[in-house]
N, C-alpha and C positions, 0 to 999 in steps of 0.2 A: 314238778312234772319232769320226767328223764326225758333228755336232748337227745333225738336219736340222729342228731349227728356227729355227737361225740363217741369218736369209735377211731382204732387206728383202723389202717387199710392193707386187710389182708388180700391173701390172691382172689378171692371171693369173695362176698360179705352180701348177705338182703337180711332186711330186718323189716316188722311192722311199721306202717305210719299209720296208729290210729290216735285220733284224737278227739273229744268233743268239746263241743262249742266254739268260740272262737276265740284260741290261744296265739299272745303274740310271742313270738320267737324271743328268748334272751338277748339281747344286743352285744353279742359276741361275734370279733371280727369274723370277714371273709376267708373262708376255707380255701384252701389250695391244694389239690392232691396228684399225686403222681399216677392214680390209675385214675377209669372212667369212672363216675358218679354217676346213680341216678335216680328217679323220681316216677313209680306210678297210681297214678288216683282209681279206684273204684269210683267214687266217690268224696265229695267235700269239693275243697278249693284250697290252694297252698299260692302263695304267694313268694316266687324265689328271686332274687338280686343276682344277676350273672354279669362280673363283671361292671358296667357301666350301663347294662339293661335292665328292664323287669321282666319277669317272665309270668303270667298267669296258668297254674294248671285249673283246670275240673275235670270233672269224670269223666273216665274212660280216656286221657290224657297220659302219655310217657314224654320224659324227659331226660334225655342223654346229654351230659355235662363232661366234656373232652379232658384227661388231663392238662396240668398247668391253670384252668380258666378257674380263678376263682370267685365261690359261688357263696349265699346262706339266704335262710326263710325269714321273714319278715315278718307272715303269719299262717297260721292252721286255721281251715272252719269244718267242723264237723268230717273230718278225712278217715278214710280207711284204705290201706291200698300197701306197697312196698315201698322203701329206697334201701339203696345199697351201693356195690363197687365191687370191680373187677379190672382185675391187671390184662393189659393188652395178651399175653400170654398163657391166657386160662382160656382165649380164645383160638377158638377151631378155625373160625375163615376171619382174619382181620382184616381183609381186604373190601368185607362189605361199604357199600356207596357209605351208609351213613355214620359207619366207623371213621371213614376217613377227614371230614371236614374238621377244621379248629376251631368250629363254631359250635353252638349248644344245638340241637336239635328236639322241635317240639311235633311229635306224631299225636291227631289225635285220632285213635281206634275208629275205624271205620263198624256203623252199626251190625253188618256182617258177620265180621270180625271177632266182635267183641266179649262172649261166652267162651270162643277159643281161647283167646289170647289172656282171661282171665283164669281158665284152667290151664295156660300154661305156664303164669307166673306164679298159681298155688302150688302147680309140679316145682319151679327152680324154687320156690320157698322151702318146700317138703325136702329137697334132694342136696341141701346145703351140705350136709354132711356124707354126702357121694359125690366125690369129684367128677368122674366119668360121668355122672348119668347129670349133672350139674351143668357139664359143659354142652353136652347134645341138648338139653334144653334152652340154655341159654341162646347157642346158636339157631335154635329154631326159632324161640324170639326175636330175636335179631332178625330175621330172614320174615316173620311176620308185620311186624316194624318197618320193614322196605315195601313191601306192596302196600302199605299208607301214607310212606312219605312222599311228600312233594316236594320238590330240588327249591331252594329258594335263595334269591340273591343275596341274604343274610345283612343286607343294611335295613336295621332296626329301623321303624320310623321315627326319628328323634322327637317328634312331637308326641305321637304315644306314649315315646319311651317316659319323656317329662311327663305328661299328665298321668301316667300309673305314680311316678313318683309324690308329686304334687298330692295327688288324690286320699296317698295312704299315709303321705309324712303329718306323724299326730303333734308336732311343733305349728303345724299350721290350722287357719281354720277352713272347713270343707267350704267350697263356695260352688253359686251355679254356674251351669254350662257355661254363661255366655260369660262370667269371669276369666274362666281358664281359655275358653278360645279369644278372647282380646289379649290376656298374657301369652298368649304364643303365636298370636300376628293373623287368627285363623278365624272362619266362621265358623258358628255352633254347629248346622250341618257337616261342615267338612270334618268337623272335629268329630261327633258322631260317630261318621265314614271311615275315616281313616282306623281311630281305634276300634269300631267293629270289626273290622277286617281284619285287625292283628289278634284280636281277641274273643272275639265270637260277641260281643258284647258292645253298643255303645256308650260313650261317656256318660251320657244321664243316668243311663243303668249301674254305671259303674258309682257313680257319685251316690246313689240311694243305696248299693250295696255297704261301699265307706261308713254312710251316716247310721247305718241299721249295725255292723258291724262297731262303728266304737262308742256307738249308744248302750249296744249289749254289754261291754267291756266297761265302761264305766260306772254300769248299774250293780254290776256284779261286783266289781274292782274297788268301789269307793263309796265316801258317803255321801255325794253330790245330791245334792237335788235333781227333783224332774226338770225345775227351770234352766237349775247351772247347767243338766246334762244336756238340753235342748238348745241352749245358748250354744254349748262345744263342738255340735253337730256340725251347727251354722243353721238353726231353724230355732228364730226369734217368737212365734208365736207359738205357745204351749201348748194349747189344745189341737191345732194343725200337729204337730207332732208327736202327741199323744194319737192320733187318726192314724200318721205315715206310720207311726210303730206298731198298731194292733194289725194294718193292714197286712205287715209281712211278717210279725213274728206269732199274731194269732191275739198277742194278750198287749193289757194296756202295759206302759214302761211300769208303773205302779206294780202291777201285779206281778211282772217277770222279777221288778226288784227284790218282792217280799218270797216269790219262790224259788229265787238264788241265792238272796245272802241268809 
């Protein structure tokens, strides 16, 4: 599959992020770039390492990634949307609030918003090749981008930060809620809480997305068994797992097996 983030970085650059299913990124180091970077979903879900954080997109989600911070995806699910880059100097107003932080900035498109903002990243897609009409779009972006961000103190929860880590690192095995909040000193509630809030989502949601996400990958990926794949999850009884998998991909692991590989 082409790495679309291998690309040098010109004055301007957006390219497609479409992807299906759920593709994990090559384990090639963290990028570093001298212009901004950045990241928008239509739709899917991307999963980026910034720095010593994680950062989760979904739809309708942008993400501005500051020169110097270096960043790279971990994984793709079903995405369609832009990234790209741009030199501080292709821009028209650099002085906007959210240009200026050295931190990553995550907007997510307010529903109002959101038909706009997507016909104006199909214009800065379309107008790559017109500088001029490139930069008045982009700065309109940008300026759309600012009526949904919200200023935020930028210290990561490090306990979210760890448990997105934990969650997705497939050297380990997925465990439940109240394993991850005893490893980080917390209750399951609070553990919940806290990562809803940074991500729209709580950790049990997030741990049943994990085990749906590298059930599919392994089924597809390898010759494992329904058992060994069920074992990998961290869900020891077979037929419960066989139940959690039709419930959210529609079909038993069996059957996703035979109509992927």
């Amino acid at each position: 599959m082409h790495n679309p983030h291998q690309h040098q970085s010109p004055t301007f650059v957006i390219r497609p992020l479409n992807t299906e299913g759920y593709v994990v990124a090559p384990p090639i180091p963290k990028v570093v770039r001298q212009s901004y970077s950045f990241l928008y979903l239509k739709k899917g879900e991307v999963l980026v390492e910034l720095g010593e954080d994680s950062c989760l997109l979904d739809s309708n989600t942008f993400l501005l990634i500051p020169p110097q911070m270096p960043y790279g995806v971990k994984w793709y699910d079903s995405t369609e949307g832009f990234m790209g880059g741009f030199d501080e100097v292709f821009l028209l107003n650099p002085s906007n609030e959210i240009l200026l932080t050295k931190h990553f900035v995550k907007v997510k498109i307010a529903d109002e918003n959101v038909d706009l903002f997507r016909a104006s990243m199909e214009k800065l897609f379309h107008s790559q090749q017109q500088p001029h009409t490139a930069q008045l779009t982009l700065d309109f972006v940008i300026s759309l981008l600012s009526e949904d961000y919200v200023a935020d103190d930028y210290k990561i929860n490090k306990v979210v930060s760890r448990f997105m880590d934990d969650v997705f690192d497939r050297s380990q095995t997925i465990l439940p809620i109240a394993d991850y909040a005893a490893r980080y000193g917390v209750t399951p509630n609070h553990l919940n809480k806290v990562v809803r809030t940074k991500t729209g989502k709580t950790a049990s949601e997030w741990v049943k997305i994990s085990r749906i996400n590298y059930a599919k990958y392994l089924l597809h990926e390898t010759n494992l068994t329904i058992v060994e794949v069920a074992e990998r999850v961290g869900i020891l009884d077979q037929s419960y797992f066989s139940r959690f998998f039709r419930q959210f991909v529609g079909v038993t692991p069996s059957e996703y097996k035979s109509k992927t590989n």
